[in-house]
Every structure is written in structure tokens, then in C-alpha cells.
N, C-alpha and C positions, 0 to 999 in steps of 0.2 A: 337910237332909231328903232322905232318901230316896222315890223316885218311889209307893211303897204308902204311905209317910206323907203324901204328899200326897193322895192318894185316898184316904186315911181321913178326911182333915179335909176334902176335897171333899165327900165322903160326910155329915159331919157338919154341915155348912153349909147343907146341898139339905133333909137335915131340914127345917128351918125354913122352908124353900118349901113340900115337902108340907104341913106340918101347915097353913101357911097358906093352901094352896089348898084344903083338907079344909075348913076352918070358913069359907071365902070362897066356893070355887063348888060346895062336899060330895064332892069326888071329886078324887084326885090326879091332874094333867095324864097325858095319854097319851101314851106315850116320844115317840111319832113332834111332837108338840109342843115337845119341848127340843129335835130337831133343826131347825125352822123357828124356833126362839128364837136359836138359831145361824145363822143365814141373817141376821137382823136384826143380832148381833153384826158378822157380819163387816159387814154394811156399812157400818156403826161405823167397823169398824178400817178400809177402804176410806179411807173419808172423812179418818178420821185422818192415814190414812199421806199423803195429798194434803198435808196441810197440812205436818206434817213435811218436804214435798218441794217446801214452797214452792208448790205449786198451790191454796192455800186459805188463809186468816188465822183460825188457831185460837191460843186463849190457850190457856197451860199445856197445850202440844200432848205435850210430853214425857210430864208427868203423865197426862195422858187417854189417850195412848196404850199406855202402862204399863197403863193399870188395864183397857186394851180387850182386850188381848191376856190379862190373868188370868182375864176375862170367857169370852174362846174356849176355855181351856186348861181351865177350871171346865167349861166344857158340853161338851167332848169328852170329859175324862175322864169325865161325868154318862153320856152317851151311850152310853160302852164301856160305862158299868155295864148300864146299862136293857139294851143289846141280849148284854149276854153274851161282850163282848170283852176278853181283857188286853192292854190297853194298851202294855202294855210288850214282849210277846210280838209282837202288831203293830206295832209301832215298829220293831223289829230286825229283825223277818222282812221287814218294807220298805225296809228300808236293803239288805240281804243281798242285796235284788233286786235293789235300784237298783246297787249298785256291780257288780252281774255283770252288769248289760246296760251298765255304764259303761267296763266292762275291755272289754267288746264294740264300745262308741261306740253304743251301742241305746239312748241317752237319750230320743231325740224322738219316739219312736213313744209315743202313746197306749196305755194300759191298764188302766184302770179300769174299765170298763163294758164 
């Protein structure tokens, strides 16, 4: 699959959250909501990754961690949609950076905010 077929069935999956948030709270959550749903994910995948690393006793940590990570990859791609970003556009244009402050050794300075 390529990376627009995946965000088509991303797309088509979330359906089925709005409509159910429409006939559950009458109004489809507001964007800023699927990124604090991701906040919860990752700490999922946090917790996971502990156990995977031996810091935690999780069953079928493999599997849980699989499905945690499809969990984060489903709401970000959700997120680029709500807020208006291609994903894929920002992908490459963030790698583009990261290897030209890397060819520089300008890895560890902060730059996001």
C-alpha cells in the first residue's frame, strides 16, 4: 500500500467514529480532541515499550505493541487531515532538514517550538 492508501482507509475507518460520536455526544469531536487522544496513545506505547524492554510484565507485549503504534500512526495521520497537513510533504521536508543540520553535526539543538 501506498502511503495515500493508507490515509484513505485512515479516512475511512474515522468515519465510523464520527458518525458515532454524532448519534453518542450530537457533534463530531473537535480536532484539537484527537490530538489529546494521542497524548493518551503515546502513553500506551510508553508503557508498552517498557515492557518490551523488560521494565514492565506485559502479556503479548509484541502484539499490544503492534496494534499501539497502528493506534499513533491512525491519529496522526487523522490530525494531518483535521489540521490541513500532507503528511507526506511533512515527512520529507523533515527528514531534508534533519540530514542538513546532520551533514552540519546540528542534531541536538532543539527546534520545534
Amino acid at each position: 500500500m501506498t502511503l495515500q492508501d493508507l490515509i484513505k482507509r485512515n479516512h475511512e475507518i474515522w468515519e465510523y467514529y464520527v458518525a458515532s460520536d454524532i448519534k453518542r455526544l450530537g457533534h463530531e469531536w473537535p480536532r484539537g480532541e484527537y490530538v489529546r487522544g494521542l497524548v493518551g496513545d503515546v502513553g500506551a506505547l510508553v508503557k508498552l515499550t517498557m515492557g518490551k524492554d523488560g521494565l514492565r510484565e506485559i502479556e503479548n507485549v509484541d502484539e499490544k505493541l503492534a496494534h499501539e503504534l497502528g493506534d499513533c500512526f491512525s491519529c496522526l495521520l487523522l490530525i494531518a487531515e483535521k489540521y490541513g497537513i500532507d503528511p507526506e510533504k511533512a515527512f520529507l521536508d523533515t527528514m531534508n532538514e534533519l540530514e542538513a543540520r546532520g551533514k552540519k553535526m546540528d542534531l541536538a539543538r532543539s527546534h520545534s517550538l
